[in-house]
Residue frames as qw, qx, qy, qz and C-alpha x, y, z in Angstrom:
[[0.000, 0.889, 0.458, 0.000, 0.00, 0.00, 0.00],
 [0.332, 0.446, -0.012, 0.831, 1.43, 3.29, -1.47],
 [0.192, -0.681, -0.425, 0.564, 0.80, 5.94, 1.76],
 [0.390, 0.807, 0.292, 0.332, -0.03, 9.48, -0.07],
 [0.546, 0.229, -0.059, 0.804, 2.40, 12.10, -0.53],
 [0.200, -0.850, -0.321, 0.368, 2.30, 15.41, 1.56],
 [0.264, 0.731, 0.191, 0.599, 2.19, 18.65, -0.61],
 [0.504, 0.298, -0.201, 0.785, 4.48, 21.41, 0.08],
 [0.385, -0.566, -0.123, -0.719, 1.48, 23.24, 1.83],
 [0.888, -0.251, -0.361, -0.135, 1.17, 20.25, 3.81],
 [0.740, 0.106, -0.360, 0.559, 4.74, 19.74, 4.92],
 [0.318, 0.329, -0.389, 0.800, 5.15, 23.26, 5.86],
 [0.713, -0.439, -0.125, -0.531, 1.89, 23.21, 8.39],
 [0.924, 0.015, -0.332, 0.189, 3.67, 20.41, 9.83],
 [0.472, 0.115, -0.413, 0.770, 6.88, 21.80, 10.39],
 [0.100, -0.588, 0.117, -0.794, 5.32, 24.71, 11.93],
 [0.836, -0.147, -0.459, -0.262, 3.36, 22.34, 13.80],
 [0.716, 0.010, -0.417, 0.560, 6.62, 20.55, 15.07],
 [0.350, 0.483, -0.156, 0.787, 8.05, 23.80, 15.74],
 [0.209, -0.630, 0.003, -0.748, 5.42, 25.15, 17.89],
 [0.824, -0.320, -0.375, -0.279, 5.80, 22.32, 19.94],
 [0.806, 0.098, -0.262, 0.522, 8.75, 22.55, 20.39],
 [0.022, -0.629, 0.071, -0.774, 8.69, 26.07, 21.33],
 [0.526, -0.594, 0.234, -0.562, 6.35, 25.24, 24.29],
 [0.916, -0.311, -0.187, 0.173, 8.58, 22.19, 25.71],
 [0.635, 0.277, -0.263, 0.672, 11.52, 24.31, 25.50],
 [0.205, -0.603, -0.017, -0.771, 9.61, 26.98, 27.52],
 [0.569, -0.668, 0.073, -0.475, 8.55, 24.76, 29.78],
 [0.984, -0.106, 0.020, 0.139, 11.39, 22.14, 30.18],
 [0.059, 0.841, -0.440, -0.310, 14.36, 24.36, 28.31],
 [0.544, 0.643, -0.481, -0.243, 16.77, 23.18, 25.76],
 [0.033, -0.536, 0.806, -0.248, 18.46, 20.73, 27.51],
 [0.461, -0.007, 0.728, -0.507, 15.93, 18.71, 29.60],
 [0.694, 0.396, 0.062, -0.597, 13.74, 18.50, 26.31],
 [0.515, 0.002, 0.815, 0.264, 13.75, 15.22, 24.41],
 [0.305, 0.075, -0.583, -0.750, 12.47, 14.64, 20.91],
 [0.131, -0.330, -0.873, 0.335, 9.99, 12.39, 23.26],
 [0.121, -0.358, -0.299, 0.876, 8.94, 15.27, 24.46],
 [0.436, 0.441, -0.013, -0.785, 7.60, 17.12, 21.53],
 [0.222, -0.079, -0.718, -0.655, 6.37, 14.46, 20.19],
 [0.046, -0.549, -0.774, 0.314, 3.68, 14.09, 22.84],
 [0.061, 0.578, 0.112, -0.806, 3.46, 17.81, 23.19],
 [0.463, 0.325, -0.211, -0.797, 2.40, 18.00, 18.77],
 [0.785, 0.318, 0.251, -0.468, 0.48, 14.46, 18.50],
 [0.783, 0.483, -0.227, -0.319, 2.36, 12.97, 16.14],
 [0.949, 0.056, -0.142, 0.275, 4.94, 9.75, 15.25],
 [0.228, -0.800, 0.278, 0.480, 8.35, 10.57, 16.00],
 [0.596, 0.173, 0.584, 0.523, 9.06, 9.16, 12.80],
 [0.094, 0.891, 0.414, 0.161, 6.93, 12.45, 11.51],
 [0.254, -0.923, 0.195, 0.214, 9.07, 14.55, 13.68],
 [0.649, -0.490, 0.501, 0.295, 12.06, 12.81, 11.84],
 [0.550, 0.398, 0.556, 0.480, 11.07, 13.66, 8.56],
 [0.206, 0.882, 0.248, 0.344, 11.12, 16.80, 9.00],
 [0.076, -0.939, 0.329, -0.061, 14.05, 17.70, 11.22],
 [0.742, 0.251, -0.578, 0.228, 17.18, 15.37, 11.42],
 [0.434, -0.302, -0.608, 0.593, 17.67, 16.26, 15.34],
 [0.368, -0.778, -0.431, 0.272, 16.60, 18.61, 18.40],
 [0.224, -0.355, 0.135, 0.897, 19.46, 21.35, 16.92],
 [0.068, 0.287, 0.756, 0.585, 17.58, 21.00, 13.79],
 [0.308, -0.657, -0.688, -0.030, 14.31, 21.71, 16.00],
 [0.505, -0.399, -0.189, 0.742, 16.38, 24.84, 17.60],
 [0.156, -0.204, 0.327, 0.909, 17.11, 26.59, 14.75],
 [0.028, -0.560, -0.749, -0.353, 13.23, 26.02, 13.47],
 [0.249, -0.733, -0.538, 0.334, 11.86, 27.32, 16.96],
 [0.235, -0.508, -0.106, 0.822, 13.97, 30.45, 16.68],
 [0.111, 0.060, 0.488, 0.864, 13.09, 31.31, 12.91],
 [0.288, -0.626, -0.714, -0.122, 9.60, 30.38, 13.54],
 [0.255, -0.749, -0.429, 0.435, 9.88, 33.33, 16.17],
 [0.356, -0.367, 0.287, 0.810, 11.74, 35.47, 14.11],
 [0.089, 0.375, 0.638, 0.667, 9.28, 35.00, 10.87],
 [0.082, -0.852, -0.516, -0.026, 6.41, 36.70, 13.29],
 [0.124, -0.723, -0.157, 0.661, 8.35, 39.82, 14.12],
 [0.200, -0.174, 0.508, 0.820, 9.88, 40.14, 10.40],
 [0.057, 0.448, 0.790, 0.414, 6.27, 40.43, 9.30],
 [0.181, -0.786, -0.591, 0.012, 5.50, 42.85, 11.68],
 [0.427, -0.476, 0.238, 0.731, 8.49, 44.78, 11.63],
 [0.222, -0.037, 0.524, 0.822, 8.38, 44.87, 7.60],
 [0.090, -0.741, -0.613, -0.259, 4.30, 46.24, 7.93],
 [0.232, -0.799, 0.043, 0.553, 5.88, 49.15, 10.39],
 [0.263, -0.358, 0.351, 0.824, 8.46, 50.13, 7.87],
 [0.250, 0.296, 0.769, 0.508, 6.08, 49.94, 5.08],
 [0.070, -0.670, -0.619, 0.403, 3.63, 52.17, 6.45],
 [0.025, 0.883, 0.288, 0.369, 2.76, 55.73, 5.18],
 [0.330, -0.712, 0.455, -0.420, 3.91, 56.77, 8.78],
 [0.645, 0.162, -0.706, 0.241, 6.23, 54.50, 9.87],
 [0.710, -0.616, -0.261, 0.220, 6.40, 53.87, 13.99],
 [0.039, 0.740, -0.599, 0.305, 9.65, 56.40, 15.57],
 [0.281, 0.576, -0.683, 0.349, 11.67, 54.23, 17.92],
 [0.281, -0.074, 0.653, -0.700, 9.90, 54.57, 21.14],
 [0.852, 0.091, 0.194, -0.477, 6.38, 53.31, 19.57],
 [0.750, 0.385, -0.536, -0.043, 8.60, 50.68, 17.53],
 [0.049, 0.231, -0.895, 0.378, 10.36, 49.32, 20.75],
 [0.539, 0.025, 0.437, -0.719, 6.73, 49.51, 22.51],
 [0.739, 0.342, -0.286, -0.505, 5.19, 47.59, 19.61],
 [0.558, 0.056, -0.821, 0.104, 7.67, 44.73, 20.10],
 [0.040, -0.244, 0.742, -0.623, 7.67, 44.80, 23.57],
 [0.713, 0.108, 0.189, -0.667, 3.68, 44.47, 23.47],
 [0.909, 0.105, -0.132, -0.382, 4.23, 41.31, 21.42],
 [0.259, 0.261, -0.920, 0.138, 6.95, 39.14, 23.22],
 [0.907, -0.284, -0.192, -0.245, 5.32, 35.96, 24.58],
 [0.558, -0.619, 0.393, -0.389, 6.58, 34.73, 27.53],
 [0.878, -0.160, 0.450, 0.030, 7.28, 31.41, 26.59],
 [0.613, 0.711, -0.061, 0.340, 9.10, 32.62, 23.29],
 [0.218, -0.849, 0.377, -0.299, 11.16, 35.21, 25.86],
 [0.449, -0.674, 0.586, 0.011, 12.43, 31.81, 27.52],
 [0.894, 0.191, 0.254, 0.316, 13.33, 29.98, 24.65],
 [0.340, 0.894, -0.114, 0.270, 15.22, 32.94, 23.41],
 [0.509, -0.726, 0.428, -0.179, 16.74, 33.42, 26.76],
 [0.819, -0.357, 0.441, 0.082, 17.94, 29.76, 26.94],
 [0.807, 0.544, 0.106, 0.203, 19.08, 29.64, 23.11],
 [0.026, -0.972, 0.155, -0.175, 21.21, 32.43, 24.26],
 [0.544, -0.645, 0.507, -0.173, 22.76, 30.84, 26.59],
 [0.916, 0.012, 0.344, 0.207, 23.63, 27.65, 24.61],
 [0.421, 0.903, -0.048, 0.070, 25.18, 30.12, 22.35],
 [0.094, -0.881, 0.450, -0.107, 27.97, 30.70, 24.57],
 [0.505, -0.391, 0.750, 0.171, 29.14, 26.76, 24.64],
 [0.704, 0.489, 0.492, -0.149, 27.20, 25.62, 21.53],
 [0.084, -0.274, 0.377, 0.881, 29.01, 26.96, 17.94],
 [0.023, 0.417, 0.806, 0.419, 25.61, 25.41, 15.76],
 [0.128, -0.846, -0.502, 0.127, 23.25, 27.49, 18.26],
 [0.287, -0.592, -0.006, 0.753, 25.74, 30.38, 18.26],
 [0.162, 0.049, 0.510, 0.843, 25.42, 30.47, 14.54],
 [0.093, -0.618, -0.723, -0.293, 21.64, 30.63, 15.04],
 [0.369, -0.670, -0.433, 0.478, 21.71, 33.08, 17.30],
 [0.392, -0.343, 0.297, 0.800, 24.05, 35.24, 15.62],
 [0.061, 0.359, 0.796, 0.483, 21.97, 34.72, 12.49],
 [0.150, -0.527, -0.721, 0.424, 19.19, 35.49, 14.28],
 [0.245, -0.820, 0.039, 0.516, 20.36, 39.05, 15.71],
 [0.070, -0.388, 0.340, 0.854, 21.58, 40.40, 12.98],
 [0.061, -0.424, -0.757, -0.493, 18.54, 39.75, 10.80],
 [0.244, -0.741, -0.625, -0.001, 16.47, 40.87, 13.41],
 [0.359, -0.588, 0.002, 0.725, 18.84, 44.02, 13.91],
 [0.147, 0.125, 0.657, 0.728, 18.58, 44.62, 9.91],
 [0.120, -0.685, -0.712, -0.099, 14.93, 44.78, 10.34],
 [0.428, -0.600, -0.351, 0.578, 15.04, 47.49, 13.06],
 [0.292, -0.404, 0.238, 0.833, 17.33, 49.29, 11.28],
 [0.005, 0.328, 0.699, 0.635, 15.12, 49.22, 7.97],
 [0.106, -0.778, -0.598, -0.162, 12.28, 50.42, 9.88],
 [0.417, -0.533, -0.129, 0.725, 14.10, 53.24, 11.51],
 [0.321, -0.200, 0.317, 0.870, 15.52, 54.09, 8.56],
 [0.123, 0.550, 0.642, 0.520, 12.04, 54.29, 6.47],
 [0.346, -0.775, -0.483, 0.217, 10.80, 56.50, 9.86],
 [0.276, -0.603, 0.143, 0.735, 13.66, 58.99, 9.19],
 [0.249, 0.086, 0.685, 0.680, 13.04, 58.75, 5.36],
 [0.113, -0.589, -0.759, -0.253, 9.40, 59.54, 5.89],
 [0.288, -0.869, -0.391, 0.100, 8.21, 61.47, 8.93],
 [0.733, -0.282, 0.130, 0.605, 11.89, 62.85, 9.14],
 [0.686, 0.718, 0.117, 0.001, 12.37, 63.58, 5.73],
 [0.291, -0.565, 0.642, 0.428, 16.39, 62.72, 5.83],
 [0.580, 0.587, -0.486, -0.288, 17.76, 61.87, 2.62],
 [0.916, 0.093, -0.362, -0.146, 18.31, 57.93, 2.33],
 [0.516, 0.425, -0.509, 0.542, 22.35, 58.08, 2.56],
 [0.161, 0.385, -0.651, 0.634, 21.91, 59.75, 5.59],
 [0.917, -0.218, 0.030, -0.334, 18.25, 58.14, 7.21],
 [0.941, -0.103, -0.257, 0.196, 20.25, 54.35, 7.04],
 [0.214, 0.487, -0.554, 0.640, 23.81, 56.79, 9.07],
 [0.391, -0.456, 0.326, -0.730, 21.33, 58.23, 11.81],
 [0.679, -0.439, 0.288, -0.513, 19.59, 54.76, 12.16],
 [0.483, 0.301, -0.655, 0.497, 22.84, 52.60, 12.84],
 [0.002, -0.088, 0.675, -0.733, 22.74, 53.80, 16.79],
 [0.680, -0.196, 0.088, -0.702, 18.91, 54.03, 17.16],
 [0.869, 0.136, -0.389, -0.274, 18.39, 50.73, 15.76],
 [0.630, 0.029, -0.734, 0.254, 21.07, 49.26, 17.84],
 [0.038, 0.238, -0.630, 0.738, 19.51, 50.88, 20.89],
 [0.755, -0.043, -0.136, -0.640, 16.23, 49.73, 19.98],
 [0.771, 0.237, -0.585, 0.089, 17.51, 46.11, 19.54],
 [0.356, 0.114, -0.785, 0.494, 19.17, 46.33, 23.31],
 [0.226, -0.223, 0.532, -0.785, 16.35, 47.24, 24.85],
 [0.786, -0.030, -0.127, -0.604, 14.35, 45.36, 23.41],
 [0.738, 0.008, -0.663, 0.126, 16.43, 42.24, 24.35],
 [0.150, 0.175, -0.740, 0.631, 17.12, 43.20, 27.55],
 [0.537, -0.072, 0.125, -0.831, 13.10, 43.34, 27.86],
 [0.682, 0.273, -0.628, -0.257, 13.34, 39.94, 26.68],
 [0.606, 0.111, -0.729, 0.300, 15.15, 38.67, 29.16],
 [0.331, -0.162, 0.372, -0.852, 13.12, 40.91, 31.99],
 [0.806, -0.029, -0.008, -0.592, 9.70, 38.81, 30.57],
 [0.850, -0.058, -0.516, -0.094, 11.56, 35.46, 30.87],
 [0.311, 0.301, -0.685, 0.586, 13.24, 35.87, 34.04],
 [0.396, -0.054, 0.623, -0.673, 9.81, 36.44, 36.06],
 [0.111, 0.160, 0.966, -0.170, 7.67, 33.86, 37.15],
 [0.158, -0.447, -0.710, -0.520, 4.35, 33.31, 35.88],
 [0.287, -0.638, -0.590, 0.404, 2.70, 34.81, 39.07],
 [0.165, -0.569, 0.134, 0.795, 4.56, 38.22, 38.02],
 [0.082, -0.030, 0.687, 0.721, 3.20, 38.03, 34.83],
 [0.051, -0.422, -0.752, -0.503, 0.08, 37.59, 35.17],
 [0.177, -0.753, -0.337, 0.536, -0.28, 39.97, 38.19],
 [0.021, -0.544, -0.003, 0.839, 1.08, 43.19, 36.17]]
């Protein structure tokens, strides 16, 4: 019996799937502790399933983080696109308003493998600068636009913003995974 073939639509529903499972065992187990066990309970499916679609749990790393990375770059590249782009301060606010808490400590912990890990460091690295590019692209449309600097010098001015946007906004990161669900859902 011929088993039927999963279309490219199909596959990537899946992975995401995988991914998102993976997201919330690493949140609630962290990188380490988490098996491929694990998320397969956590998304329902074979681990053979999970094994056709990532070759291991780094594999499953580097998914989680893009997978977090593809929602801001969509919301990042609808700021810069705008008519009236966001300034800085509503652009930091904007992320800040949309880190999830269980994203915040996979981030957090990816971090940290970063520093003994080179495969996660490259993801990481990856990562952050994409997600610093972004920043900087929306900055720069905000100074191009509302501004009205001249390109050349819109992408000078937002260099520093952008990378001060970027540290606070990680360091907010690591504020929303460092407190305990009690503290979260009190403020």
């Amino acid at each position: 019996m011929l088993l039927p073939r999963l279309t490219d639509a199909r596959k990537e529903l899946r992975r995401t799937q995988i991914a998102e499972a993976a997201v919330r065992c690493f949140s609630r187990n962290g990188l380490e502790r988490t098996s491929i066990a694990d998320i397969t309970a956590e998304s329902g499916l074979s681990t053979g399933s999970i094994y056709a679609h990532y070759r291991n749990k780094a594999d499953l790393v580097q998914a989680a983080a893009r997978e977090v990375l593809d929602k801001r770059a969509e919301a990042i590249g609808q700021y810069a696109a705008a008519d009236v782009p966001p300034d800085p301060d509503e652009l930091l606010s904007r992320l800040i308003a949309a880190i999830d808490p269980a994203e915040a400590r996979v981030g957090v912990q990816t971090w940290s493998e970063a520093t003994t890990d080179p495969a996660v460091r490259d993801i990481v690295v990856d990562m952050t600068d994409r997600m610093r590019a972004m920043v900087h692209e929306c900055v720069t449309a905000w100074l191009e636009k509302v501004e009205h600097d001249e390109p050349a010098r819109a992408g000078e001015r937002a260099t520093p913003i952008a990378h001060r946007v970027m540290a606070l906004y990680q360091a907010e990161l690591l504020y929303t995974a460092m407190r305990s669900p009690t503290e979260r859902t009190a403020s």
